[in-house]
C-alpha positions in Angstrom: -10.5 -27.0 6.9 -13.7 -26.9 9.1 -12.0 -23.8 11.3 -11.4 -22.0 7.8 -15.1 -22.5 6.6 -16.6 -21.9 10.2 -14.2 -18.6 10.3 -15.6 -17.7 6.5 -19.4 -18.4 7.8 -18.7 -15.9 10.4 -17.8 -13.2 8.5 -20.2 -10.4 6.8 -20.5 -9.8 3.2 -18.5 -6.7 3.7 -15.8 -8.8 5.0 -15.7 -11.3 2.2 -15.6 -8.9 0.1 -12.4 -7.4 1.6 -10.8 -10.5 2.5 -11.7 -11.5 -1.5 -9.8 -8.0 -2.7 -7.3 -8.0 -0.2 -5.7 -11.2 0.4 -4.6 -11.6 -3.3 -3.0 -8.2 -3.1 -1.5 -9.3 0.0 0.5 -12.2 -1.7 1.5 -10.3 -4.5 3.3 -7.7 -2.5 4.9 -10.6 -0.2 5.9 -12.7 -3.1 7.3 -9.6 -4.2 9.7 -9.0 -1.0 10.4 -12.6 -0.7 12.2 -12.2 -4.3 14.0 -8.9 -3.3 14.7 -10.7 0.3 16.5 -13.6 -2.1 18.3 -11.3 -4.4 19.5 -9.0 -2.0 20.4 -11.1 0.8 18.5 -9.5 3.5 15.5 -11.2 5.4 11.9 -10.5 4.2 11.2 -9.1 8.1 14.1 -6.3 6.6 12.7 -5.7 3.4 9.4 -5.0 4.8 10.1 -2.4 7.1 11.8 -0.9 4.5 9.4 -0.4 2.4 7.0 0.1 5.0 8.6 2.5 7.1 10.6 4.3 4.1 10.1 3.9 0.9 6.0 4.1 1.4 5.9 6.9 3.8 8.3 8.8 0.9 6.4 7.9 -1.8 3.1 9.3 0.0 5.6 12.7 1.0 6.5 12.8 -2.5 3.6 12.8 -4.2 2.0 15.6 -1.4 4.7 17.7 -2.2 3.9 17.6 -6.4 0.6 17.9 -6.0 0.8 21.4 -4.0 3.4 22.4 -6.3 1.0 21.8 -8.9 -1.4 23.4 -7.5 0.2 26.3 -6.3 1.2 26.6 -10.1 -2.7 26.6 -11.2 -3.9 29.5 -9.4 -4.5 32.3 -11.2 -3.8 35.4 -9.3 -6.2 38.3 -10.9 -5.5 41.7 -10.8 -8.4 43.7 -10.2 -8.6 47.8 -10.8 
C-alpha cells in the first residue's frame, strides 16, 4: 500500500483529478466487456479490439458523416439580383 500512496504523493492535482474521473470510467467500460467476453464466448483481449478498433472508430465515422449532412442541409443558398 505504501508504493500506491507514495505513487499518489507524486502525482499533481491535475493528475488526481484525472486519475479520480478516469479510473472509474475505466472499470465501467471493462466490466462491461468482461460481461460481453462471458456471454459471447470470446476473450475480453477480443472484445476490446473490437470495439476499439471497429465499433468506436465507426461510431466517430458515423456521427462525422450526420453532422455534415446536417449541415450541408442548413445552409441557405441566397439568390441575389
Amino acid at each position: 500500500m505504501s508504493k500506491l500512496r507514495t505513487y499518489w504523493d507524486s502525482r499533481s492535482l491535475f493528475g488526481k483529478i484525472v486519475m479520480a474521473i478516469a479510473l472509474p470510467i475505466f472499470a465501467i467500460v471493462a466490466g462491461i466487456e468482461h460481461l460481453i467476453a462471458r456471454m459471447t464466448g470470446a476473450t475480453y483481449n477480443e472484445v476490446n479490439i473490437i470495439v476499439y478498433y471497429l465499433i468506436i472508430p465507426l461510431s466517430w465515422t458515423l456521427m462525422f458523416d450526420y453532422i455534415t449532412k446536417m449541415a450541408a442541409k442548413c445552409t441557405i443558398k441566397r439568390s441575389y439580383p
